[in-house]
N, C-alpha and C positions, 0 to 999 in steps of 0.2 A: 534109547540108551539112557539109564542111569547113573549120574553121578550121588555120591552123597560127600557131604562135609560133615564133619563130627569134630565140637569141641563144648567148653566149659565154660561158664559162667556165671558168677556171682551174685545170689538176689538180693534182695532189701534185706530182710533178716538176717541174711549174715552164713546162708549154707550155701551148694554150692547144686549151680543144676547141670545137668549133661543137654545139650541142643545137638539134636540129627537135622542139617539141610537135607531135604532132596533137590538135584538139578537137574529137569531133565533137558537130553540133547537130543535134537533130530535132525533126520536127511532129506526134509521135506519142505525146507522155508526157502524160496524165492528170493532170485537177485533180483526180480523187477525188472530188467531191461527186456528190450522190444525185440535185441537182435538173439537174445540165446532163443535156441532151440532144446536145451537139455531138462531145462524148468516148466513143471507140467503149471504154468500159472495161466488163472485164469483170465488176469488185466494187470498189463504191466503199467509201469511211471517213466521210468529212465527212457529217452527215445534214441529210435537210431540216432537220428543225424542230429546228434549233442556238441553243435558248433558255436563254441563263443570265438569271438575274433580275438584271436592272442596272439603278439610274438613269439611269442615261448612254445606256444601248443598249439602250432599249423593246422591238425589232425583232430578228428571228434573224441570229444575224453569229457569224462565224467570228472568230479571231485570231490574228494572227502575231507573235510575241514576236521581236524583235532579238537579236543575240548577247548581249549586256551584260543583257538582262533574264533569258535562260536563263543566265549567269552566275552572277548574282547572287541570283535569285529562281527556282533547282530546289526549294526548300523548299516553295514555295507551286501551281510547276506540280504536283508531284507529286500535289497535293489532287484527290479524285473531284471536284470540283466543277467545276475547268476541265475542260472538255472541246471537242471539234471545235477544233483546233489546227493550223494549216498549220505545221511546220518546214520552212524553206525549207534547201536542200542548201548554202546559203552557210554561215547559220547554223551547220550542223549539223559542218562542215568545222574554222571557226572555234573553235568549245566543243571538238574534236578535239584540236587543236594547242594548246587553253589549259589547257584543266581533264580531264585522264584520268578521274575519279572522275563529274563530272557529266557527263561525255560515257556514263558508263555508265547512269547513273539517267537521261537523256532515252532511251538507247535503248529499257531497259526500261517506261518507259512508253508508247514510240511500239508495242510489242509487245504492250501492255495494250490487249485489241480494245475491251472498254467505254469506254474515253477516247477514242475515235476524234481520234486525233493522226497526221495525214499526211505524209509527209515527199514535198516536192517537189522534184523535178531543176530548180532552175531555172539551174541553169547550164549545161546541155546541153540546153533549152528555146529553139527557135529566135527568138521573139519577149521573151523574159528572160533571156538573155546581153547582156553588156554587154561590152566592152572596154575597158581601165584606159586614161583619158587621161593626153598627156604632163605630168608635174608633181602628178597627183593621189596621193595618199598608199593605202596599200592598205586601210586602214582607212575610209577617203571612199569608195573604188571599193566595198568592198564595202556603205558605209552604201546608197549608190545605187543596188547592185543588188540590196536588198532591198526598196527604192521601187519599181524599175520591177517586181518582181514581183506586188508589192501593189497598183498600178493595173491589170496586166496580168489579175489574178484579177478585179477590181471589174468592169472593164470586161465579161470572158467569162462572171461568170455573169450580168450583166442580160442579155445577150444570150441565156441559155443559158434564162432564165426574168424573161417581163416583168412588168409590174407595180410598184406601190409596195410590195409584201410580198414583194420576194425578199431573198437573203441578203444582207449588206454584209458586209465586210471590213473589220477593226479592226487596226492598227498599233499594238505597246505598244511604247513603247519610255523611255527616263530619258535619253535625249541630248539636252537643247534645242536644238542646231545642225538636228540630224535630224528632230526633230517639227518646226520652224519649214517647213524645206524641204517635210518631206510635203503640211504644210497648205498650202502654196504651189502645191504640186501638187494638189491638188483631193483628199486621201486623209484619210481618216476615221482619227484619231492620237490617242491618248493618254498619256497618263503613267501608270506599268504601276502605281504607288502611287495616282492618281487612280482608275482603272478598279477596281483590286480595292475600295478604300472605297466603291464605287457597288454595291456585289453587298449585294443584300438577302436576309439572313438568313444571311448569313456573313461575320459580323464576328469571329469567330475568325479567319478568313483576314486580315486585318489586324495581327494578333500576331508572324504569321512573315514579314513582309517585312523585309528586310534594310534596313540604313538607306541610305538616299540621302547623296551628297554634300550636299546641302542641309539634312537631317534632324543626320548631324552637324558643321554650321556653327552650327546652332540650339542645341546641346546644349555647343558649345566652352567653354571657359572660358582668362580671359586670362592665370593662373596657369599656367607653364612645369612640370614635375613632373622632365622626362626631358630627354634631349639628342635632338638630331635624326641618325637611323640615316641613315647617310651610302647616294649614292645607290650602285647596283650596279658600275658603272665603276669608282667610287675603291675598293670593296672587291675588287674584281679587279685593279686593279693591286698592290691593299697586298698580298693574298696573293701575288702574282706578285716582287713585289720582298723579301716575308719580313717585314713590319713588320704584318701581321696573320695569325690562322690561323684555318681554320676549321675547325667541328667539328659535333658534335648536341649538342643546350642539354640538359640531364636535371635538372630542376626537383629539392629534397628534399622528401621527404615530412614530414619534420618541425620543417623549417624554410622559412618562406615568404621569408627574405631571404638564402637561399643555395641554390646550384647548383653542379653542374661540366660542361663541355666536355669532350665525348669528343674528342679526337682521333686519327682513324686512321691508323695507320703503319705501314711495311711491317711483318709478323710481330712480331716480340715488341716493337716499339718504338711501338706506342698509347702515348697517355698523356692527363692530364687537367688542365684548367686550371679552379681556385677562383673561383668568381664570389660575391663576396661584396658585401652592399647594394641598397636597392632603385633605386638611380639606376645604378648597373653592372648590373643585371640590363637596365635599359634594355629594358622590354615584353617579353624574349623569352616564348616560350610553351614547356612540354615537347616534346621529340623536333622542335622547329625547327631546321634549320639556321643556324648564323649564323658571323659574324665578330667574332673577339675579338682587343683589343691588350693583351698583358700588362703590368702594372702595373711600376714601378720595382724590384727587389726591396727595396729598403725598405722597399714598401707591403705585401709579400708577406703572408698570415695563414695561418692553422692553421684545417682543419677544426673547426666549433664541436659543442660537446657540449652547449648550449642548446636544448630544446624549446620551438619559437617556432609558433603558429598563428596566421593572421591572423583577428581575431575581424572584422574587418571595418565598415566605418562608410558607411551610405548617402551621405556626401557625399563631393566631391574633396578630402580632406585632405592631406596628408603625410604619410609614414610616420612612425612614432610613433618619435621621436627616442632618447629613451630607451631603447628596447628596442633602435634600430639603434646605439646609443654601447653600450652593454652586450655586444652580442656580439662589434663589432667590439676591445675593450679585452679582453675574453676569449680571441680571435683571436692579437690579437699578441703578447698574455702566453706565449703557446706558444711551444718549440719545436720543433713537428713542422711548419714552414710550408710550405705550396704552393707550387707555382706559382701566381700569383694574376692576374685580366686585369677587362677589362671589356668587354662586347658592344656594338658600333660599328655594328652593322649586319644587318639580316635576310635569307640569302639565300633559303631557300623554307623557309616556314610549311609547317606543320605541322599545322592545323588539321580538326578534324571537329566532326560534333554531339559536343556532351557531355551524359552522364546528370547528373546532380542535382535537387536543390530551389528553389522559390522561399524567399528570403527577402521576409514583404509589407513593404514600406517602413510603417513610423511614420507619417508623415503624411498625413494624412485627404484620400482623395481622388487620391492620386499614382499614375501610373501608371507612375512609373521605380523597379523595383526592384530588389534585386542578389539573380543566383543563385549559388548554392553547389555546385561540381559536387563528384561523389561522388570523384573521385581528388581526392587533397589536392596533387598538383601543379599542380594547373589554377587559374590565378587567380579570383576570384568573377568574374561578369559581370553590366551593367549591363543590361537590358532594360526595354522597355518594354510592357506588356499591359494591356487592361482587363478579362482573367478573373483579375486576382491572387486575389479568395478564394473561386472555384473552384479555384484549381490549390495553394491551400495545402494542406499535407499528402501532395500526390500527386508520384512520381516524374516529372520531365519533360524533354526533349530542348534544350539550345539551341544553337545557334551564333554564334560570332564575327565579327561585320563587322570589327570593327577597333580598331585603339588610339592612339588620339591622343596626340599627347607633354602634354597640357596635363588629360589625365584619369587617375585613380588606379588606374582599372580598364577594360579593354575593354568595347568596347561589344558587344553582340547584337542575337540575337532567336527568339523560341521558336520550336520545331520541333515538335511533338508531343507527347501525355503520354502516358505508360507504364501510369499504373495508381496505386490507394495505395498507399503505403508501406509497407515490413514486412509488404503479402502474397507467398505465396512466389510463384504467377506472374510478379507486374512484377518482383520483386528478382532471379529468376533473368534475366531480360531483359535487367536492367540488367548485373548480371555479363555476360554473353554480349555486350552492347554497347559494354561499356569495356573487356574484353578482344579485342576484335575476333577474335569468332570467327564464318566466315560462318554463321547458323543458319536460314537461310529455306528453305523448304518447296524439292523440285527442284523446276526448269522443266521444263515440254511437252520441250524440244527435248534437254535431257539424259535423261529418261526413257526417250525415242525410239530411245536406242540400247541397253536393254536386252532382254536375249533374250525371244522373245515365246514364252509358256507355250499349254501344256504345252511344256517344254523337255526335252529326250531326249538319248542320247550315241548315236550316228549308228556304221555300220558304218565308215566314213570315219575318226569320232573316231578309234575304235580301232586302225586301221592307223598314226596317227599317234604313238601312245603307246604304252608298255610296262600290260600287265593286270598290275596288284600287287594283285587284289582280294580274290585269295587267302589273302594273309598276312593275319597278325594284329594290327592295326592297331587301335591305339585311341587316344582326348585325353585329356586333364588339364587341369581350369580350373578357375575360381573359379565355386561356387554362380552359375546364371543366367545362365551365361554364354552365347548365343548367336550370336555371331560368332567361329565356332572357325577361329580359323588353320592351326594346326598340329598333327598326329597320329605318336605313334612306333611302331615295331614292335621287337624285339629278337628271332630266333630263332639256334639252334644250326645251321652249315653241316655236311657230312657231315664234311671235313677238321677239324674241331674247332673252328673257329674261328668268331667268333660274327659275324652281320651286321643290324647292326643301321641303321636307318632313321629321317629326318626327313623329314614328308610335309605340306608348304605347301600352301594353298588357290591356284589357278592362277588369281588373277584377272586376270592379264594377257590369259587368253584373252579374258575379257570385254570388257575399256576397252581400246579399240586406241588408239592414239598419236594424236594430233592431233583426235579428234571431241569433240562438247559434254562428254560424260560424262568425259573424260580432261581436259578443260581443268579442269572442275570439281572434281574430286578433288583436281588439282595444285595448286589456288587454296587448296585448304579446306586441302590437307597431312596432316591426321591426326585421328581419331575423340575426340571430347571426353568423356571420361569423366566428369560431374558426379555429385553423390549422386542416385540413384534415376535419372538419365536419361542418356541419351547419344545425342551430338548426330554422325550420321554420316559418313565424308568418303565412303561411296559410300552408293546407296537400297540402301533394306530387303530387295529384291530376293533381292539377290549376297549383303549384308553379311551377314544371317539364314539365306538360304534355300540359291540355287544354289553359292555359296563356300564357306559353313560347312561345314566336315568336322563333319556331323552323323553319328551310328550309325544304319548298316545301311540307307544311301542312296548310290547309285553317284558319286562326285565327282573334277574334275579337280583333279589335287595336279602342285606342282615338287615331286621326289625327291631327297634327297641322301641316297646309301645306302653305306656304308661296311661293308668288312671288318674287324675288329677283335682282335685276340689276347683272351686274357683279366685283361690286365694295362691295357686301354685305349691298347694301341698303335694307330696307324690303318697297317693293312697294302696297303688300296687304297680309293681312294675314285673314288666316279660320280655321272653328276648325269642326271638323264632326267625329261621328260614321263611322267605315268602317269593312272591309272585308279584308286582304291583309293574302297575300301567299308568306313568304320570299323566295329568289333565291339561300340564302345563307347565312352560320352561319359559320361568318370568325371570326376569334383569331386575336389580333390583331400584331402580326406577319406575319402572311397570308396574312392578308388585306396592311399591308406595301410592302410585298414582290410586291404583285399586281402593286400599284402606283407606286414600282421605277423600275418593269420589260416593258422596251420601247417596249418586242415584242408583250405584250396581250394590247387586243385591243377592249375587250367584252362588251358591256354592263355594266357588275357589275361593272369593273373596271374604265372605264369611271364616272360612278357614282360616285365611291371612288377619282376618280382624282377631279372632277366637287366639292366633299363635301372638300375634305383637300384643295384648293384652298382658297374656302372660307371661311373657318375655319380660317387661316391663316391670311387673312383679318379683321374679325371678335375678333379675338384676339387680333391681333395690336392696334386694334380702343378701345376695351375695356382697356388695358396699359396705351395706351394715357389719356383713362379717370379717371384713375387713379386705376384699380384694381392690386390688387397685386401679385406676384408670389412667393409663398412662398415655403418651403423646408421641407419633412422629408422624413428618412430614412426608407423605407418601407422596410421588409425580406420577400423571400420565402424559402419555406422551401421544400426539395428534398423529399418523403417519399417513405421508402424501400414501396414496394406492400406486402410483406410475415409479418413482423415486426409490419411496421407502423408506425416504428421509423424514426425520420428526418436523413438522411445522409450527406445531403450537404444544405448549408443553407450559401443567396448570396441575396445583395440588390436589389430591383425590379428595373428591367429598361426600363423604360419610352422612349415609340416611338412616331412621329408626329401623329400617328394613333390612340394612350390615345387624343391627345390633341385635334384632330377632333371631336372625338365622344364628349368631357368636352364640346366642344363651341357651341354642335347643340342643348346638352342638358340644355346648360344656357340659350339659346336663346329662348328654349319652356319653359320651366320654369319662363319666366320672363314675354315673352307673356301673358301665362297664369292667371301667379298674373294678370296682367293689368286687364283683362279681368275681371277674378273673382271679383275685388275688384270694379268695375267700374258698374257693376252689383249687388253686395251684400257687399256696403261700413259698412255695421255693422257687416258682421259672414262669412269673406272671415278669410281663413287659409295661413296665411302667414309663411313666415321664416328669419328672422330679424337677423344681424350680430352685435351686439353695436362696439362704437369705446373702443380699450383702454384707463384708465385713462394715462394721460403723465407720471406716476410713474411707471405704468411695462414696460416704456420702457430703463428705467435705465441700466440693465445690458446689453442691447446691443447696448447702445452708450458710455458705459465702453468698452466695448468687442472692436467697432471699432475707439475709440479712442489711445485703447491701442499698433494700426497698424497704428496709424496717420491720420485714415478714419472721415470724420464727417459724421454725420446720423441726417437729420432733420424729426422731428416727427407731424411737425404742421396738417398733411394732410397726407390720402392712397397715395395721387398721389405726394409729397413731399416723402414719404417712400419709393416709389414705386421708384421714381427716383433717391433717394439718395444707393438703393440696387443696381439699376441697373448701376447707375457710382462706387461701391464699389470694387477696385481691388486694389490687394498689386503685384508689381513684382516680381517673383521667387515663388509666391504661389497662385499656383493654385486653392486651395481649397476652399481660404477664402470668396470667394462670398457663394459657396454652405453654408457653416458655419454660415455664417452672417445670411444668410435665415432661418436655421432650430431655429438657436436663434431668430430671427424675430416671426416666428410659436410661442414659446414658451411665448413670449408676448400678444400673443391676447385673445380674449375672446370669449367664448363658443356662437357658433350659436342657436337661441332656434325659436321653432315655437310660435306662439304668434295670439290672433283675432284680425284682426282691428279693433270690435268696442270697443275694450277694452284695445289699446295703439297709440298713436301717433306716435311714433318712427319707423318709414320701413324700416328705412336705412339698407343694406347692407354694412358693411363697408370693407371688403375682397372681394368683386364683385364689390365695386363702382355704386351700382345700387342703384335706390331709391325704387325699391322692385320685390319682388322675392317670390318665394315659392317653393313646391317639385310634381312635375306632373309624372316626369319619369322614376319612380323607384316601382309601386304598389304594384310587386308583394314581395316585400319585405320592405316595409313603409307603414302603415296607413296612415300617412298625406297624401300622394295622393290619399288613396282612397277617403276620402272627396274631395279632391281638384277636383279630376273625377267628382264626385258629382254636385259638387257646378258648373261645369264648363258644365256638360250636362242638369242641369237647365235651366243654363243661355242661351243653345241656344235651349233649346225646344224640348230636345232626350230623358230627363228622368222627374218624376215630385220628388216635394219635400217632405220633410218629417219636422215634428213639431222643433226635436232634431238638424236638420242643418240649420234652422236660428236662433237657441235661443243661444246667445252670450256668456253667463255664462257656455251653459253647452260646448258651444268650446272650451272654455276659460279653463275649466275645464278638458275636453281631452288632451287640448296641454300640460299643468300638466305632465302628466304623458305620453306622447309622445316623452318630453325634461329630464323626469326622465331612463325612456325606453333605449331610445335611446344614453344617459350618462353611465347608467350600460351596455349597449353592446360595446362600446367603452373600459370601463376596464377590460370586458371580455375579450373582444381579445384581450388588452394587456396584460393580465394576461395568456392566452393561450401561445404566442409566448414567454414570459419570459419561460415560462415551456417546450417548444420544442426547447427554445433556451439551459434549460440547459439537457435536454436529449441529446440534441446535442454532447455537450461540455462532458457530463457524459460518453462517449468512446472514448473521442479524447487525453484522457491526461493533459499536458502542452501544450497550444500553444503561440506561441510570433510573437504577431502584431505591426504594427505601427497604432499610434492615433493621437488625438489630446485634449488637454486638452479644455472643455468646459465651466466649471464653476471651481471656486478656494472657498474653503470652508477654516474653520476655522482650520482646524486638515485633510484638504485631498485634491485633486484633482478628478475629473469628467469627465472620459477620454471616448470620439465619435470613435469608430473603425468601421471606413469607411465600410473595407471590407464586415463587418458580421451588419453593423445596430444597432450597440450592444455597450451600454452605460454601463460605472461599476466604480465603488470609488477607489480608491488607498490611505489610511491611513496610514500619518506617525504617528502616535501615537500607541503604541501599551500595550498591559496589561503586556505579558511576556517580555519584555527585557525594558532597558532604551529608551523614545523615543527622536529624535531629536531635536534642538533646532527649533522652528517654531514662526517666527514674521508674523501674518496677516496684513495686509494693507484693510482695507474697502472701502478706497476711488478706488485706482487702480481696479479692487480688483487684488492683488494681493499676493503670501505666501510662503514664503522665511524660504526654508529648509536647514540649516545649510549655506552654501554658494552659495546654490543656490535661485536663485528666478521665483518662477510658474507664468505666464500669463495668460489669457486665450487666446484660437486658439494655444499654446506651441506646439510645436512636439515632440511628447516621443516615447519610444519602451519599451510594459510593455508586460509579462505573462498572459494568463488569463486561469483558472481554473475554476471545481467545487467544490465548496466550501458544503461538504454535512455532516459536521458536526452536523448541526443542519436540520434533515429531514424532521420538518415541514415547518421552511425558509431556505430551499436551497440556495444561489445565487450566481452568477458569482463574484469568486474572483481577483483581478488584484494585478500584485508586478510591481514597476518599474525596469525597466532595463537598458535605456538610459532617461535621461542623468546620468550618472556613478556620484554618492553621496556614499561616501566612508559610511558604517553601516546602509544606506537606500536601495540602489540597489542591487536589487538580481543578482546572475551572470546567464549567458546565461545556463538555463536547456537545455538538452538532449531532445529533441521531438522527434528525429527519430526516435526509437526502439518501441514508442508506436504508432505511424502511420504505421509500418511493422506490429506489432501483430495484428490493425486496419484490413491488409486487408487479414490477416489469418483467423480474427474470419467470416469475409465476408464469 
């Protein structure tokens, strides 16, 4: 049966076009249940005996939740406990066009076969289709065509099985207009908050409903707190006429009544607007969207040097006045002032679960209590539970219904618990969860396209590829490394001249463009390196097995093979599909030992002598051109095998044999770019370094001034060379020092399309472009880059998605967000292994060195352990010191003494585990001796002997 719809509408030019729907309708789509007999289906979902235990509904019944209830209440469908669930196709359309995110969590569980969750056509269903009467709203059309599905089901399975004991069908829904209607229509209706409190023996499920309109009417209070966020319309014309702007909110970490507004503008012209007070913050939440109108500049204020946390109060109070007159007279005593505004208006939240704590409320018997999430941008949340003291102590999940102008804090409601606190399972969870990094297990359907073993290289293969199995081929990695990307070769050609090789794992052969396994990978962007584990962006498979350029197993490699003089000229260069069989999978340890032992004399090692030669070469010449070498303090970490706990934890150290393999791998990488870009100048995937503005480099030409050092910033190759002449006599350190503050001034490397920026510069390679080729099996950007590069010579063909420039544009989005959040993943790892560490060593006492000088502390570098921590003269319990900052120097002078930065101290460092959802490394000074500041030298020994008893 045919329907068609017919109407008009209006193009871009300005005429007018006529659109014919066709819709068709048929008698031949299945209810999915197990007991009709009418439906000629092949394999039903819905089971008979569809019994959840409920007061309400004695009897086997099915359920169909409303848009608004999957909405609002994915927290709770998620639970094993619903199950036999009709989604009707209205619904399902609906939650499409509203919510991207929960539109993915229904699908996933409609694919979860033990929930038997059915999703029904009913609007290509000849007997539930409807057509939108004249004057009805689309939202009524579709409330009603979710009723006539739900009588349409009622009615076909009595029919389908008589009796008083067949299924009934249950309508959830929170609309009173709609349930009135149902029941009027003879349909079995509830209220989805009424239904779940009827399920017996699952009154946890009761914790994670979301609040009702009703629920927070009950909970309002008549005290005003905020203004009222003006609606979407006026905020869209204010930004349209320029009298607001909008931006992303970016809450401070250490201050709960200050923020700033990103705003973004074409290339160098972002900038950022001061949100200062909690009635100008006006509810927003981190990473929301919103609408700000800049304040007078009168009202203008200065970034505060105030560390403020909200300690928090179970009631709607005010903010505590005092502390907001305090920062704000701190504020405008400055002169470095902002732009300063205030948020008017929310255009899309930004909202997910968040990880943290409960706090149980004081009051005997209360079930509203406030949580504490683990990021300190996140405001507390109010929720309500009656497992508070089960879930004290434990890591747990909640989300946000909302925030009323008349409450101090958002409201919630629990999601999940994680596990205790300060074990390492749930805390790595939690890291992995508040950095959003995807970490669940693959799915069936992305597995589905991996090569099915035993897997072989085919005489086919071969014709396709160059055989390089020949050569002498070998890797260089770090201890344990099993997802080997890349393998070099160096030999001597008959004309003298040397050819040497960089040989990439070809995982493009495997992830072809557009299937689960390539969506999946693109989603995830890059392999998460945490301490002891790592979290894959492809399966164990490829990553481990068929990719890894393991030794003296046949594998597919991209080649990029170069003739070379002996001075590291490149005389020709080539790029081919191959074949290569590594000789050897050295550490790079191994591979050092090799080049400085004069009596081996093999092949591989020749090889390794022939590449660091010219590495060496290669690196000089890039310094000269100005790249930089810059410094941080990398840890590793010892791990017991039994435990799993770190026992010894020691800076990484860097052999000539890191820095051979860095210069083969820049060299093909940049080849690369050329190549890609020279070929496909509009949707080549590059990776662009900007310069610093000349303003973050102030604190370290404070730093090396404060040694007598000048440091010119005009140019990488001016920096480069003002580091490289940077020496103080008798301290040795201060070059490395100089460097890691150097690091801390630059700015974030991001992948980028060329047809969609001008700027290639490299400014930390001194290259005028670059990209990422040799890293696959743990980077999407190379897998494109593969791509684009085995177009270009004629190995592979294209596809629509790798020349269309927007939607590159649009990947590298999220390849530069990806790749951002796995970077504070692992730094959030190592702080946590740094203080398991430290959590059985005691008291220790190191020597440092002061890095930064703050307003009320010091910022002390210990060499030894890689390991950064505060030392606070001001303190709550006793009188604090007298302290005169200096901002120019910077420098801060604690009673008679005076801090630098680069100072040399000897301070304690402990764990600090007072507070067990921020733990962190505590520091006291000890030298230099400030009579009521320094603490006297602790006893460490006694707790290093008990150390190796508990061993």
């Amino acid at each position: 049966m045919l329907k068609s719809k017919t109407f008009v509408k209006k193009t871009r030019s300005g005429g007018v076009m006529k659109v014919v729907r066709e819709h068709y309708l048929r008698d031949d789509i299945w209810c999915g249940s197990e007991i009709c007999t009418e439906c000629k289906q092949d394999s039903t979902v819905l089971q008979r005996d569809a019994c959840i235990e409920s007061n309400l509904c004695t009897f086997p019944h099915y359920l169909v939740p409303d848009t608004n209830v999957v909405l609002h209440q994915i927290d709770v469908l998620e639970d094993p406990v619903i199950c036999n669930v009709i989604i009707l196709q209205t619904v399902l359309q609906e939650v499409r066009h509203r919510s991207a995110p929960v539109y993915k969590r229904l699908k996933d569980i409609i694919h979860e076969q033990g929930r038997h969750f059915y999703t029904f056509t009913n609007e290509h269903h000849r007997e539930t289709f409807i057509e939108r009467e004249p004057g009805e709203s689309a939202n009524d059309r579709n409330d009603r065509a979710i009723r006539v599905a739900v009588k349409w089901y009622s009615q076909h399975l009595k029919t389908a099985e008589s009796g008083p004991d067949g299924v009934r069908v249950v309508l959830l829904t929170n609309d009173q207009g709609n349930k009135q209607k149902a029941e009027d229509n003879g349909l079995l209706v509830y209220r989805f908050e009424e239904y779940i409190k009827s399920l017996i023996a699952n009154t946890e499920l009761v914790d994670r409903l979301a609040l009702s309109n009703e629920d927070k009417n009950k909970i309002a209070s008549s005290k005003i707190l905020f203004p009222e966020h003006l609606p979407l319309s006026k905020i869209q014309a204010g930004i349209k006429s320029g009298s607001f702007i909008q931006g992303t909110f970016r809450a401070s970490r250490d201050n709960y009544l200050e923020a700033t507004v990103f705003v973004q503008g074409e290339g160098e012209d972002s900038n950022e607007v001061l949100i200062q007070g909690l009635q100008n913050l006006n509810r927003a939440v981190h990473q929301d969207v919103v609408a700000v109108q800049l304040l007078p500049k009168n009202q203008w204020v200065a970034p505060s040097s105030v560390v403020l946390q909200d300690e928090g109060a179970a009631k709607d109070d005010d903010v505590d006045g005092d502390e907001e007159e305090k920062l704000l007279k701190q504020s405008l005593t400055k002169s470095t002032r902002k732009a300063t505004g205030k948020v008017v208006g929310i255009i899309k939240r930004s909202w997910r679960p968040f990880c943290g704590m409960l706090n149980v409320s004081q009051i005997k018997e209360s079930t509203r209590h406030l949580f504490t999430p683990a990021d300190r941008r996140i405001p507390r949340i109010r929720i309500e539970t009656r497992q508070a003291s089960t879930l004290a102590g434990q890591r747990i999940m909640v989300a946000i219904d909302g925030w009323p102008k008349d409450s101090r804090y958002p409201n919630g409601h629990f999601v999940r618990s994680l596990g205790n606190a300060g074990e390492k399972d749930t805390e790595e969870e939690v890291l992995l969860l508040e950095h959003d990094v995807p970490h669940q297990a693959f799915s069936q359907a992305v597995l589905s396209f991996l090569p099915k073993m035993p897997w072989i290289i085919t005489p086919e293969d071969m014709a396709q590829r160059q055989d390089l199995r020949h050569l002498t081929v070998c890797s260089v990695d770090p201890p344990g490394c099993t997802d080997i990307d890349d393998a070099l070769h160096c030999r001597e050609l008959e004309n003298g001249n040397l050819e040497v090789g960089v040989h990439i794992a070809d995982v493009s052969h495997f992830i072809r463009p557009g299937n689960a396994l390539d969506k999946e990978a693109a989603n995830r962007g890059t392999t998460v390196y945490l301490c002891g584990k790592r979290i894959d962006m492809v399966p164990e498979l490829l990553s481990s097995n068929l990719c890894s350029l393991r030794s003296n197993v046949e594998r597919f490699a991209f080649s990029c093979i170069w003739e070379m003089n002996h001075n590291a000229e490149i005389l020709k260069t080539r790029f081919t599909k191959s074949v290569i069989n590594s000789k050897a999978s050295l550490t790079y340890a191994e591979a050092q030992m090799r080049i400085d032992d004069t009596n081996k004399n093999d092949d591989i090692t020749k090889s390794l002598r022939g590449l660091n030669k010219l590495a060496k070469i290669l690196k000089r010449k890039r310094i000269e051109n100005g790249a930089l070498t810059l410094s941080s303090l990398e840890v590793r970490f010892h791990i017991d095998s039994e435990t799993h706990d770190p026992i010894d934890l020691q800076t990484k150290e860097l052999k000539e044999t890191n820095s051979m393999v860095e210069e083969f791998m820049l060299l093909a990488n940049i080849s690369v770019a050329q190549k890609i870009y020279d070929e496909f100048p509009e949707c080549a995937l590059l990776r662009k370094h900007p310069a610093p503005p000349p303003s973050n480099y102030d604190i370290l030409m404070k730093a090396a001034k404060s040694k007598n050092v000048t440091i010119h910033v005009d140019s990488a190759k001016a920096l480069a060379d003002s580091l490289d002449g940077a020496k103080v006599d008798g301290f040795q350190y201060f070059n490395t020092l100089l460097r890691i503050l150097a690091t801390r001034c630059m700015m974030q490397a991001v992948y980028f399309c060329s047809g969609m920026d001008s700027d290639f510069h490299h400014y930390g390679l001194a290259s005028p472009i670059y990209t990422h080729f040799t890293s696959p099996i743990r980077r999407y950007a190379d897998i494109i880059v593969h791509r684009l590069l085995a177009v270009a010579i004629g190995a592979d063909s294209t596809y629509p998605d790798l020349m269309d420039k927007h939607k590159q544009s649009a990947l590298c989005n999220n390849l530069n967000y990806r790749h951002k959040m796995s970077q504070y993943a692992q730094r959030a790892s190592v702080a946590f292994h740094t203080q398991l560490f430290f959590k059985t060593r005691g008291i220790l006492n190191e020597e440092g060195f002061v890095l930064f000088v703050r307003k009320n502390a010091i910022i002390v570098l210990i060499p030894k352990f890689g390991l950064e921590g505060t030392v606070f003269f001001d303190s709550k319990d006793k009188a604090s010191p007298k302290l005169v900052f200096d901002e120019e120097g910077p420098t801060l002078k604690v009673e008679q003494h005076t801090f630098n930065i680069f100072d040399k101290v000897k301070v304690t460092i402990s764990l600090d585990d007072s507070n067990i959802q921020h733990q962190k490394i505590r520091m006291a000074l000890i030298e230099p001796v400030i009579p009521g500041v320094s603490v006297p030298v602790p006893e460490a020994e006694p707790q290093a002997k008990k150390q190796k008893l508990d061993r």
